[in-house]
N, C-alpha and C positions, 0 to 999 in steps of 0.2 A: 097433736103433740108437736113439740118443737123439739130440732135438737142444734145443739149448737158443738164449735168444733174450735180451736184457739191454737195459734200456731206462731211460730216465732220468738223472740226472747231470745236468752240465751248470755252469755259471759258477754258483759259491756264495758268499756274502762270508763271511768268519771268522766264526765262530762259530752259521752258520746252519746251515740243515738240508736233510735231501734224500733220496731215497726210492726205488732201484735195484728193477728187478723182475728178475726171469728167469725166464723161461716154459719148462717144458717141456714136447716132446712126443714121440711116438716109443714104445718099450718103457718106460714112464716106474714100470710096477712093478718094473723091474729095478735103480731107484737106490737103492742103499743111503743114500746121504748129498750133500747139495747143499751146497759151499763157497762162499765168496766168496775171492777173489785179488785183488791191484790189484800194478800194474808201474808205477813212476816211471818217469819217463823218465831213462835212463844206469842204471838201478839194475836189480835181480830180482825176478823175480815174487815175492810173497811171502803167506803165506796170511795170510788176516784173520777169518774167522767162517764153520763150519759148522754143518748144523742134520740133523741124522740121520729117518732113515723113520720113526724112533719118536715122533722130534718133541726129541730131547738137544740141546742148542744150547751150541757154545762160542766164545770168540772169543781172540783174536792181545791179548798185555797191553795192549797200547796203546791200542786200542778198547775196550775191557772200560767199562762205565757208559757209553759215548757210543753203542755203534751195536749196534743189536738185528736178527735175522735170526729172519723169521718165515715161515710159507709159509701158503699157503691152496689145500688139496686139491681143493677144486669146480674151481677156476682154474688147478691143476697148477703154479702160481707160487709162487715164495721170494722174499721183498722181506730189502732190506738197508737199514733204516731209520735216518738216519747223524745224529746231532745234538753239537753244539758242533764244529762241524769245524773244522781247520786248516788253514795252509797244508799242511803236510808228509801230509796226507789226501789232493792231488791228486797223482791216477793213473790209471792204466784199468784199470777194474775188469771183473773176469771173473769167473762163476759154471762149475763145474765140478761134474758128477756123476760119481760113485762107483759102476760098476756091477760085477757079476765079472768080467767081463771084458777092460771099458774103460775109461777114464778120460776125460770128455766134457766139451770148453769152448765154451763162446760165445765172440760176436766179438770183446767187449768194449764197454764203454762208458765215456768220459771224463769223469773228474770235477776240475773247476779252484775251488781256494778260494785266492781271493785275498784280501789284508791290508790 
């Protein structure tokens, strides 16, 4: 099993910045790929940026040049490092791993940019 853990977020003004982790632990050489997801509220989950075992990193058009997703192996953590944000960027954001057999999410964590 995997489990993962999402930390960070939190009240942003427009245009600033902010720095999601998620921790994993558990069968952690079993994850093919660690996502980020963020759900508005009334809205669907929706994906935003994965970053592959290899280290391949993509992201959702709309973040593309704003928010970078990086991990760091010693720490078993994938940050989601978010810059010029908007309002329409607040949501609760979830990191999800990819393994063969499961598909594993955190709690989530809230992130609010305010105008």
């Amino acid at each position: 099993q995997v489990q993962l853990v999402e930390s960070g977020g939190g009240l942003v003004q427009a245009g600033g910045s902010s720095r999601l982790s998620c921790a994993a632990s558990g069968t952690i050489l079993s994850i093919n790929k660690i996502d980020w997801y963020r759900q508005a509220s009334g809205k669907q989950r929706e994906w935003v940026a994965g970053i592959t075992s290899g280290g391949t990193t993509n992201y959702e058009h709309s973040v593309e040049g704003r928010f970078t997703v990086s991990r760091d192996n010693a720490k078993n953590t994938v940050y989601l490092q978010m810059n010029s944000l908007k309002p329409e960027d607040t949501a609760v954001y979830y990191c999800g791993a990819d393994t063969p057999l499961y598909y594993y999410w955190g709690q989530g964590t809230q992130v609010t940019v305010s105008s």
